[in-house]
C-alpha positions as CSV (number, residue, x, y, z in Angstrom):
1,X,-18.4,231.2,154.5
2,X,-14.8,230.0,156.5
3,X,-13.9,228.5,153.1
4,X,-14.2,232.1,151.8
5,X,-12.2,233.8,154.3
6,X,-9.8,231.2,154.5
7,X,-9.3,231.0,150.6
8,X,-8.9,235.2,150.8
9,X,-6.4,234.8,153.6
10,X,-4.3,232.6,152.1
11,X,-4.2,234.5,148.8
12,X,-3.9,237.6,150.5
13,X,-0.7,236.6,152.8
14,X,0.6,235.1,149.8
15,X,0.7,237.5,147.2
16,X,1.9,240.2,150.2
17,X,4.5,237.3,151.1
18,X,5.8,236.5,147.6
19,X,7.0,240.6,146.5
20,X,9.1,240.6,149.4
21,X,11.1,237.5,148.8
22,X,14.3,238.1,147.2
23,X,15.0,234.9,144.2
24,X,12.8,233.3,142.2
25,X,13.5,230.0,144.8
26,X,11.8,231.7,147.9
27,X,8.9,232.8,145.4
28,X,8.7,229.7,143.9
29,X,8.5,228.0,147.6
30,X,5.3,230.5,149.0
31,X,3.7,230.1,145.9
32,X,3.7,226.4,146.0
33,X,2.3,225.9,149.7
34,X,-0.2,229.0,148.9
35,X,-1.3,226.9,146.0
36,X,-1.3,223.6,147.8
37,X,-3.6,225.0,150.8
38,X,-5.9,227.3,148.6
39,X,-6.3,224.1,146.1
40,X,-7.0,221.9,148.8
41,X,-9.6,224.2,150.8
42,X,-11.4,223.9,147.6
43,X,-11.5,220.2,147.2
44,X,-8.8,220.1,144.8
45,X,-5.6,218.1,144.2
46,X,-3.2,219.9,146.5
47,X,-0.4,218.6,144.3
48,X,-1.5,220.0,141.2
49,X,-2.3,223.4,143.2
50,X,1.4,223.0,144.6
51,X,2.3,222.8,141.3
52,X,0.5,226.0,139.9
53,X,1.6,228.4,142.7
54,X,5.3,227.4,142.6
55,X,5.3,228.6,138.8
56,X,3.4,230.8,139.6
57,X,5.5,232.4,142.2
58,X,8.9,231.9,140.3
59,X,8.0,233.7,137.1
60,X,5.6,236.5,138.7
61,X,9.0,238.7,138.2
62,X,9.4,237.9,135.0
63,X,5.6,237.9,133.3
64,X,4.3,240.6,135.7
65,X,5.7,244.1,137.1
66,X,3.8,243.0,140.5
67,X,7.0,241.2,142.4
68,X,9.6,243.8,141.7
């Protein structure tokens, strides 16, 4: 159950986090160490979760109407 709340923390502070950076550089950066924690409290490759959440972060303005 504290991997639960932990996981929805993270993913909570970081989508709340990410709209109210300003470039696609500060997204970029939250999304990365969002992905990198949530990836590893799931037994995952931190890296590749880095990975994931930094692109994820940088084009959420661009795919998505969610970070403008």
């Amino acid at each position: 159950m504290f991997h639960f709340r932990l996981i929805f923390a993270a993913a909570a502070i970081a989508s709340l986090s990410a709209c109210l950076l300003d470039s696609d550089l500060e997204r970029g950066l939250a999304g990365a160490a969002a992905g990198a924690v949530v990836a590893d409290a799931l037994g995952g490759n931190a890296v590749t979760g880095a990975i994931a959440g930094g692109a994820a972060g940088a084009l959420c303005d661009e795919v998505t109407s969610i970070c403008r």
